[in-house]
N, CA, C and O atoms as a printed pandas DataFrame, in Angstrom:
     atom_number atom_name residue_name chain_id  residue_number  x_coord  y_coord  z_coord
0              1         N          UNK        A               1   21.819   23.345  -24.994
1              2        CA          UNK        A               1   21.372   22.423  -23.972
2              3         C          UNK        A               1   22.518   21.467  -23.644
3              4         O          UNK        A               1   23.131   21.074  -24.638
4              5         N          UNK        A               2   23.014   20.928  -22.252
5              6        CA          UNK        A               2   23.383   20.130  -22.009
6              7         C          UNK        A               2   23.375   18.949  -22.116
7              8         O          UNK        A               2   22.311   18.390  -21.848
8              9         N          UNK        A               3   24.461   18.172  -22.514
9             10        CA          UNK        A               3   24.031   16.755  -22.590
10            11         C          UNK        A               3   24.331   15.769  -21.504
11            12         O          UNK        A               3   25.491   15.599  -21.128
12            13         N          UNK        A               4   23.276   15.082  -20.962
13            14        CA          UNK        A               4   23.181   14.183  -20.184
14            15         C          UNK        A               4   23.821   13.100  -19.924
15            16         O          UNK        A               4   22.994   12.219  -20.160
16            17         N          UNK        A               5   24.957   12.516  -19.520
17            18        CA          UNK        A               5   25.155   11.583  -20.081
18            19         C          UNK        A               5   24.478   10.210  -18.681
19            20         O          UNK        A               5   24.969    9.092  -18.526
20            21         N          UNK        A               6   23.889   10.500  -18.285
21            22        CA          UNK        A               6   23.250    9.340  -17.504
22            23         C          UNK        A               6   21.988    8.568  -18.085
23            24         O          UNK        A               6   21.534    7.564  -17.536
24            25         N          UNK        A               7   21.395    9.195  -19.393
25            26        CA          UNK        A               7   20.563    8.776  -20.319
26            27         C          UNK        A               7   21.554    7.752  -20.763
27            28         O          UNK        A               7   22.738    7.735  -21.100
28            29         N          UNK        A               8   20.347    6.713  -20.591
29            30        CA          UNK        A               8   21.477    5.159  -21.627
30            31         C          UNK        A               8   21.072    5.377  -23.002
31            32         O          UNK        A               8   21.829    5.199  -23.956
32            33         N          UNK        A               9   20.038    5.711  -23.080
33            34        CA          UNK        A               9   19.888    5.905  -24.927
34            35         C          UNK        A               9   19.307    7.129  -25.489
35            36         O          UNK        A               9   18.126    7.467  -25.578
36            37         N          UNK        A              10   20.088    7.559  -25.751
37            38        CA          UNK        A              10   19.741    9.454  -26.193
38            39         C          UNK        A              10   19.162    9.276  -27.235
39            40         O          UNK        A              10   18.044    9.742  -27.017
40            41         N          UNK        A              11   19.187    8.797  -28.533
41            42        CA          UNK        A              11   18.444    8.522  -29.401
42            43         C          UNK        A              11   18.569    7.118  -29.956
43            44         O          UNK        A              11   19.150    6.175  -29.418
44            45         N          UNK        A              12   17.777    7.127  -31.402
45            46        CA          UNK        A              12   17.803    5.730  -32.098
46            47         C          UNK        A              12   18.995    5.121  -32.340
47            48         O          UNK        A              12   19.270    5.292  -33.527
48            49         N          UNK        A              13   19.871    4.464  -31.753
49            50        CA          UNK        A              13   21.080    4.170  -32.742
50            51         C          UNK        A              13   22.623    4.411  -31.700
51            52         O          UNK        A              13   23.686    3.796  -31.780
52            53         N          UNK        A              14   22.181    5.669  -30.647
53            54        CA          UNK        A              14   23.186    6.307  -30.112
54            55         C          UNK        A              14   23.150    5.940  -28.552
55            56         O          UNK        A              14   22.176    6.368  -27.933
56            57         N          UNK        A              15   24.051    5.237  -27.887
57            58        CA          UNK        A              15   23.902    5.044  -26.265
58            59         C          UNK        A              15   24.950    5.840  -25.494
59            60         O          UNK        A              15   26.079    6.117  -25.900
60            61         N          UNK        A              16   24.543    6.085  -24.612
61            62        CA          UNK        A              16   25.382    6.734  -23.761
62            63         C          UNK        A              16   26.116    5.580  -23.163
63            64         O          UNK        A              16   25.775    4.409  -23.001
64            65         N          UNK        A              17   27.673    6.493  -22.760
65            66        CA          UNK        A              17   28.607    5.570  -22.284
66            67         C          UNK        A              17   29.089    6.317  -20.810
67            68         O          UNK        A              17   29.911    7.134  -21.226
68            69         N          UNK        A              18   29.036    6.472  -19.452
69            70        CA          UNK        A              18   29.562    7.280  -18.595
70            71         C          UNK        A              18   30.842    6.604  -18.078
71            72         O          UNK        A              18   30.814    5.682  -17.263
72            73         N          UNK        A              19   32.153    7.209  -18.692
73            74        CA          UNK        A              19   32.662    6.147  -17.753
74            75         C          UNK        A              19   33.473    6.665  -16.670
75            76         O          UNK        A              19   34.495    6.131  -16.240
76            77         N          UNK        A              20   32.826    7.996  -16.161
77            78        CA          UNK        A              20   32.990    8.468  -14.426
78            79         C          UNK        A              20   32.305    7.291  -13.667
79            80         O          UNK        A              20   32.653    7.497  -12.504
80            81         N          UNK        A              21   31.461    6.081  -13.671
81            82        CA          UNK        A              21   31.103    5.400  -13.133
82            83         C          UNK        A              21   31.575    4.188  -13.246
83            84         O          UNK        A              21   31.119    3.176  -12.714
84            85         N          UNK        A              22   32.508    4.281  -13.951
85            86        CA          UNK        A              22   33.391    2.708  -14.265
86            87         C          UNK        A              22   34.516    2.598  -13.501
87            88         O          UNK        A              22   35.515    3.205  -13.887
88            89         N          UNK        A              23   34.574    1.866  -12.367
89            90        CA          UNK        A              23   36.340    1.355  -11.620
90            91         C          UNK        A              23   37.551    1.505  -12.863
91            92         O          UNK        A              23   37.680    0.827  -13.882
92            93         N          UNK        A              24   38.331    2.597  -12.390
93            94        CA          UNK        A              24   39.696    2.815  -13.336
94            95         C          UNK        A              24   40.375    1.557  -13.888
95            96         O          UNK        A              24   40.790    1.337  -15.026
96            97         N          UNK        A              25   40.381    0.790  -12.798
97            98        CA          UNK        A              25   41.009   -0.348  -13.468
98            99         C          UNK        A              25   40.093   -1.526  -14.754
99           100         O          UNK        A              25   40.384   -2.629  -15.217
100          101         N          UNK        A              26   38.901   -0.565  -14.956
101          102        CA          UNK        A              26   37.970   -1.788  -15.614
102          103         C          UNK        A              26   37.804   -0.775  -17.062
103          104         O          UNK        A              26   37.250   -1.253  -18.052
104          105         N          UNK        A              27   38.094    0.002  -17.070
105          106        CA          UNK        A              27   37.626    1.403  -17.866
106          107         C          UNK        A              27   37.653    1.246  -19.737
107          108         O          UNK        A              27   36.909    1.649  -20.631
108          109         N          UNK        A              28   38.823    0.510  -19.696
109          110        CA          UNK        A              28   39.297    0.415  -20.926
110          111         C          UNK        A              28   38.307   -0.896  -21.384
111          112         O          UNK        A              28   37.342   -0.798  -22.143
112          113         N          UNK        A              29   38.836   -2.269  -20.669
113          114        CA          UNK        A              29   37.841   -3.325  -21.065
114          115         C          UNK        A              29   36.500   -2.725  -21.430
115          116         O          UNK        A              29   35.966   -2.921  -22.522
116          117         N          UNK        A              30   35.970   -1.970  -20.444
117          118        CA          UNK        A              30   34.260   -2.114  -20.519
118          119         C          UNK        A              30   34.104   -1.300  -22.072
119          120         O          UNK        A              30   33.255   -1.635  -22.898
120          121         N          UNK        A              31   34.888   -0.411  -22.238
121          122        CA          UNK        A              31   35.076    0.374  -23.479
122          123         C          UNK        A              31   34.600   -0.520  -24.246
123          124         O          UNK        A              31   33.440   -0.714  -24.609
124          125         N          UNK        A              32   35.985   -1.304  -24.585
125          126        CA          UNK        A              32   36.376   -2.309  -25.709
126          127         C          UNK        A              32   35.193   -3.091  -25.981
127          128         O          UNK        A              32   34.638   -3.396  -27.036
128          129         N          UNK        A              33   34.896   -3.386  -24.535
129          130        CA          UNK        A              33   33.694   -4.494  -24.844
130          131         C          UNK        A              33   32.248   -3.867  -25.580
131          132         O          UNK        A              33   31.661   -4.487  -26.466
132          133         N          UNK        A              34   31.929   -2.944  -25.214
133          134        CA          UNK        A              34   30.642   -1.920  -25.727
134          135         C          UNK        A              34   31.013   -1.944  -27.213
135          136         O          UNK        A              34   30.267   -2.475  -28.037
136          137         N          UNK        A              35   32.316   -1.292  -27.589
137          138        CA          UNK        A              35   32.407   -1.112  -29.290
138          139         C          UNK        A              35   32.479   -2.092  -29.823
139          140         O          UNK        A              35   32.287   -2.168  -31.036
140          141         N          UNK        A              36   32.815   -3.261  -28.978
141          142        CA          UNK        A              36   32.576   -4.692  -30.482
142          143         C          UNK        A              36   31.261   -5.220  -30.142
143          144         O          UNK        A              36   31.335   -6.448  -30.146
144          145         N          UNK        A              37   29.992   -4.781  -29.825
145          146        CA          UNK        A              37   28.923   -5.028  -29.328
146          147         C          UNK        A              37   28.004   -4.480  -30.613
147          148         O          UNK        A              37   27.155   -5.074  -31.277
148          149         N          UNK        A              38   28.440   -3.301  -30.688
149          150        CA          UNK        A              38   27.426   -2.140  -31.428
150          151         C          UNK        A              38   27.691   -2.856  -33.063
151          152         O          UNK        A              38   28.631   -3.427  -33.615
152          153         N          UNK        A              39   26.424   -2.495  -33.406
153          154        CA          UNK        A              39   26.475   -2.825  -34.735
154          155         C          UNK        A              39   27.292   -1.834  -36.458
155          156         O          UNK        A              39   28.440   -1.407  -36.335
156          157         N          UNK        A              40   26.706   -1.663  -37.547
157          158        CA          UNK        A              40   27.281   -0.632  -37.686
158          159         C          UNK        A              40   26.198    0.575  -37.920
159          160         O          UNK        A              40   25.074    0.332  -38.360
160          161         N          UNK        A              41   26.494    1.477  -37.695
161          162        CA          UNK        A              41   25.399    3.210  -37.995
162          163         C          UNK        A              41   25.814    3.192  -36.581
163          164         O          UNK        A              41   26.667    4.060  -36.392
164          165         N          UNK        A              42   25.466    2.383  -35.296
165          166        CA          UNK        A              42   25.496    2.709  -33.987
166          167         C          UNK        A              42   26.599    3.760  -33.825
167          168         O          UNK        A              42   27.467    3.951  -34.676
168          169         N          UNK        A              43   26.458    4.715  -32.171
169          170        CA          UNK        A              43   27.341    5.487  -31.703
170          171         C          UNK        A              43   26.875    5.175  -30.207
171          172         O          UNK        A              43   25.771    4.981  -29.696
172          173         N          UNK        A              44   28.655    5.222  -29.547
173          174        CA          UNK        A              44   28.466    4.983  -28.575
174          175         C          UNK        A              44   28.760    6.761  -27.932
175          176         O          UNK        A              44   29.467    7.480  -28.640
176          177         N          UNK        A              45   28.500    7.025  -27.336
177          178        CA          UNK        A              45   28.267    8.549  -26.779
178          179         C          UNK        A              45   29.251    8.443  -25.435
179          180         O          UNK        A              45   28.662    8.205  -24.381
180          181         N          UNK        A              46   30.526    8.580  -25.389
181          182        CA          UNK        A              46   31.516    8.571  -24.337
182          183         C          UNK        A              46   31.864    9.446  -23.078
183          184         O          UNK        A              46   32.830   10.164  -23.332
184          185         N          UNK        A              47   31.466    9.587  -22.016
185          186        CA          UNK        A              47   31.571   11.338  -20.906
186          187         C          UNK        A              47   32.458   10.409  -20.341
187          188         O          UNK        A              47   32.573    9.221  -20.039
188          189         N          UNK        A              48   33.255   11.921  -20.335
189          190        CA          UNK        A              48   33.994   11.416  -19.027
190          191         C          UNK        A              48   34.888   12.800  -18.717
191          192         O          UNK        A              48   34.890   13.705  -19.552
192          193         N          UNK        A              49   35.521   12.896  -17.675
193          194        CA          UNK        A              49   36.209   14.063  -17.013
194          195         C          UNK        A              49   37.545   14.613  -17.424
195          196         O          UNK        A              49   38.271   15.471  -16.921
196          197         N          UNK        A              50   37.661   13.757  -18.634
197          198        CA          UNK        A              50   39.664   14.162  -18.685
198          199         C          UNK        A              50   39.338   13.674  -20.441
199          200         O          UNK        A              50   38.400   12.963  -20.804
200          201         N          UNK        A              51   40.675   14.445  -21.558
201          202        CA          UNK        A              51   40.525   14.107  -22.542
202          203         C          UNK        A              51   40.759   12.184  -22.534
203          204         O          UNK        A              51   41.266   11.985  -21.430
204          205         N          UNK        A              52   40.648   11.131  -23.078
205          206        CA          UNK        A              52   41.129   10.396  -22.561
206          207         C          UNK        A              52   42.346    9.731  -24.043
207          208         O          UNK        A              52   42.337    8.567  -24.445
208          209         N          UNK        A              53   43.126   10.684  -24.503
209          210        CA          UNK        A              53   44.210   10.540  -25.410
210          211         C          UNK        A              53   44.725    9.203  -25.510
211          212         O          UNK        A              53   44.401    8.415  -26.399
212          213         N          UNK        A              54   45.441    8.992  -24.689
213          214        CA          UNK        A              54   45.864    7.218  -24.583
214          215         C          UNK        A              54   44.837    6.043  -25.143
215          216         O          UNK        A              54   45.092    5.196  -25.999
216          217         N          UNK        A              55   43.516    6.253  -24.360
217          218        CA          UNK        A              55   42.175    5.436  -25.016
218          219         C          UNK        A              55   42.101    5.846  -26.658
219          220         O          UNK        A              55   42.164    4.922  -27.469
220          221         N          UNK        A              56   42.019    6.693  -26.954
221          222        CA          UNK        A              56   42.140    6.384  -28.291
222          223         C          UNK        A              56   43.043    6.173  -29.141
223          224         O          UNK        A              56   42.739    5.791  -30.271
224          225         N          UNK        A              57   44.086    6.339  -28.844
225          226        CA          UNK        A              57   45.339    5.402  -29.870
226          227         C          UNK        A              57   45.115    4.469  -29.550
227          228         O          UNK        A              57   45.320    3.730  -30.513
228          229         N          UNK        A              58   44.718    3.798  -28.568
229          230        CA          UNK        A              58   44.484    2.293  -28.468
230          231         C          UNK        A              58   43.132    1.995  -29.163
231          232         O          UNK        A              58   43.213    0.953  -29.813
232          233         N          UNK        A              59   41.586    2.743  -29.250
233          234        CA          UNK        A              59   40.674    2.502  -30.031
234          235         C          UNK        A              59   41.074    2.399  -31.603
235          236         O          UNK        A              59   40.441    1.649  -32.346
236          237         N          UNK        A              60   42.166    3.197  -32.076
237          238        CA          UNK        A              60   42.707    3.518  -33.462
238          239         C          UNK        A              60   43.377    2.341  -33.379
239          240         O          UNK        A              60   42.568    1.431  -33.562
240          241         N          UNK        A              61   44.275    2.002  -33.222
241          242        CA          UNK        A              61   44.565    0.484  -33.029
242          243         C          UNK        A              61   44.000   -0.861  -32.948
243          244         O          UNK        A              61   44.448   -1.979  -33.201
244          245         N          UNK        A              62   43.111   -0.511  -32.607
245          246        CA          UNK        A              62   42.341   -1.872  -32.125
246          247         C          UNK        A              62   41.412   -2.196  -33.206
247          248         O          UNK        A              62   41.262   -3.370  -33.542
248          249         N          UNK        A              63   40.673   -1.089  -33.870
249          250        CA          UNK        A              63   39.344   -0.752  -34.501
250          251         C          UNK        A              63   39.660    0.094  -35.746
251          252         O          UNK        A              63   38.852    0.231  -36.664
252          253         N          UNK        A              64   40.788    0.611  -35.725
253          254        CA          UNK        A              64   41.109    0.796  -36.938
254          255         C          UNK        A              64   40.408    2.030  -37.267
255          256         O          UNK        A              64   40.173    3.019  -36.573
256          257         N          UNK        A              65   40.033    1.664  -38.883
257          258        CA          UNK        A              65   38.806    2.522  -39.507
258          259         C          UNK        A              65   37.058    2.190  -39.242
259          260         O          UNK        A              65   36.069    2.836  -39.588
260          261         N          UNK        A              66   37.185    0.984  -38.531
261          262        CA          UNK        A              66   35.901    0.574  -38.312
262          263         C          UNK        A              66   35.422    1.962  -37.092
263          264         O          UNK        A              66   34.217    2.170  -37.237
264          265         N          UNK        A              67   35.876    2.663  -36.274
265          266        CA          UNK        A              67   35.202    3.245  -35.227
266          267         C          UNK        A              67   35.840    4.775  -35.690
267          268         O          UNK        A              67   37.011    5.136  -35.815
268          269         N          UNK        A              68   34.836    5.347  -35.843
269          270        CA          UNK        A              68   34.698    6.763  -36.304
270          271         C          UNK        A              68   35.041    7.617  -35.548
271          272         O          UNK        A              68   33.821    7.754  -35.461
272          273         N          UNK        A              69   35.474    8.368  -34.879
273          274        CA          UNK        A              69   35.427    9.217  -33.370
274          275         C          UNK        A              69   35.612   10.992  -33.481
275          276         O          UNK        A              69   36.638   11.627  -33.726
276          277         N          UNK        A              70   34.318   11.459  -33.223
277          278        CA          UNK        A              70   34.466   12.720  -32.903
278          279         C          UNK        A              70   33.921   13.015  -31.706
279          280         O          UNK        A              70   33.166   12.296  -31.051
280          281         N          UNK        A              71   34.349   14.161  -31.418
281          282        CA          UNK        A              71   34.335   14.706  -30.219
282          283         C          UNK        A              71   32.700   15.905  -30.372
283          284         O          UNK        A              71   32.450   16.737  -31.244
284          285         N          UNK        A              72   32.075   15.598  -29.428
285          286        CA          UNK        A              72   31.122   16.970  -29.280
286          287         C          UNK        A              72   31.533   17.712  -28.350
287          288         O          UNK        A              72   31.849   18.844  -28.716
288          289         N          UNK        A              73   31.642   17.486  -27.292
289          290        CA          UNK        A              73   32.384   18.352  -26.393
290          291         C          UNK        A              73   33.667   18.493  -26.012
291          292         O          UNK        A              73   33.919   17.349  -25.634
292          293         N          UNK        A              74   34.697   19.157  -25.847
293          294        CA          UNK        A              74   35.915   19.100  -25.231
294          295         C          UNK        A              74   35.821   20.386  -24.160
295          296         O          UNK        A              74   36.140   21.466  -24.657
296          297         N          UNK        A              75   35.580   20.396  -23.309
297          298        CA          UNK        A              75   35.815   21.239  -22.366
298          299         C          UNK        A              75   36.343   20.565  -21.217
299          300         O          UNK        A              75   36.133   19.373  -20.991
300          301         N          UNK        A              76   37.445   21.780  -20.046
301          302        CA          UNK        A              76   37.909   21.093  -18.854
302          303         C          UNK        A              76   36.964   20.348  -18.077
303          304         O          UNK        A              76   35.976   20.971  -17.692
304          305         N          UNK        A              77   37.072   19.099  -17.759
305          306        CA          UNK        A              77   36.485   18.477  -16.589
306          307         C          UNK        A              77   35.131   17.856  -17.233
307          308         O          UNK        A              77   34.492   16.996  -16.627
308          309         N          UNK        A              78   34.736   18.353  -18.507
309          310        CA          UNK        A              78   33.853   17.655  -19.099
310          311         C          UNK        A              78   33.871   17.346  -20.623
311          312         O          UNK        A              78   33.385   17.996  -21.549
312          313         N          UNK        A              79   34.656   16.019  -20.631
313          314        CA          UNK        A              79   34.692   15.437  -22.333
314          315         C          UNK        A              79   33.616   14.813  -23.148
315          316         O          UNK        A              79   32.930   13.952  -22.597
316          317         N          UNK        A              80   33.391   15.106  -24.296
317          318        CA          UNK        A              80   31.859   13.650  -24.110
318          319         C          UNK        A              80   32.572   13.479  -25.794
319          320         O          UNK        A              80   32.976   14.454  -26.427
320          321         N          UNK        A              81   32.617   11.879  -26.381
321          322        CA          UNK        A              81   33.236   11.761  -27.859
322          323         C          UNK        A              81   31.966   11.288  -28.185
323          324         O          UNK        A              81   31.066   11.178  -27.351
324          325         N          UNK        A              82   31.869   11.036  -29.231
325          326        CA          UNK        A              82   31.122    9.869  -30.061
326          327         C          UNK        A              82   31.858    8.846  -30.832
327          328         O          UNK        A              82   32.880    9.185  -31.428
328          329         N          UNK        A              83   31.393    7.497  -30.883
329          330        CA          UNK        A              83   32.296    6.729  -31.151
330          331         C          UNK        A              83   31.231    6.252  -32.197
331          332         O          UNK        A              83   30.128    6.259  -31.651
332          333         N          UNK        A              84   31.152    5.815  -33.576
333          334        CA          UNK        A              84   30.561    5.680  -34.730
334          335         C          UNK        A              84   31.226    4.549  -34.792
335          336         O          UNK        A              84   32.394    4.407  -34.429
336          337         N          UNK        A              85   30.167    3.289  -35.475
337          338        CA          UNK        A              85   30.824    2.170  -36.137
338          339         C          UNK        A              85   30.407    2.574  -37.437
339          340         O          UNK        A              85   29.434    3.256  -37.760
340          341         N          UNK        A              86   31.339    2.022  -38.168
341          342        CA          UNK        A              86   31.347    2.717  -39.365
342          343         C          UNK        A              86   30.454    1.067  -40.627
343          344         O          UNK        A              86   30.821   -0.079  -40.888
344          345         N          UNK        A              87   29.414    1.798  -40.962
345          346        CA          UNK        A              87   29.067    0.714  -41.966
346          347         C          UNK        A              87   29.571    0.082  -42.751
347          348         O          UNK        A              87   28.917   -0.736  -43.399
């Protein structure tokens, strides 16, 4: 099954993040701002159209070991990560 990412909350704990709907120039902030929001167990559920490589050396940087990040999907034109705060 496909995953949705226009659902804001896919399950208990886990929100969707789309950020094909976020102005390029705002993309990273709105990121940043969501992961120091979430508590810890939370996942933020990330889609978007391109791997976004750069964003995460800067999440690894920023967040360290606190933000967990795997990927469920990697396919062309459709990425989706999960971003885990880590308890």
């Amino acid at each position: 099954m496909a995953h949705d990412c226009s659902i804001p909350v896919i399950q208990d704990g886990v929100y969707g993040f789309d950020a094909r709907g976020v102005a390029r120039r705002f993309r990273h902030a709105a990121i940043f701002g969501a992961l120091d929001v979430l508590q810890p167990g939370e996942t933020m559920r990330f889609c978007n159209d391109h791997d976004p490589l750069p964003l995460l050396t800067q999440i690894e940087q920023r967040f360290a070991q606190r933000v967990q990040i795997r990927y469920v999907q990697r396919t062309p034109g459709e990425i989706i990560i999960d971003f885990r705060i880590a308890a």
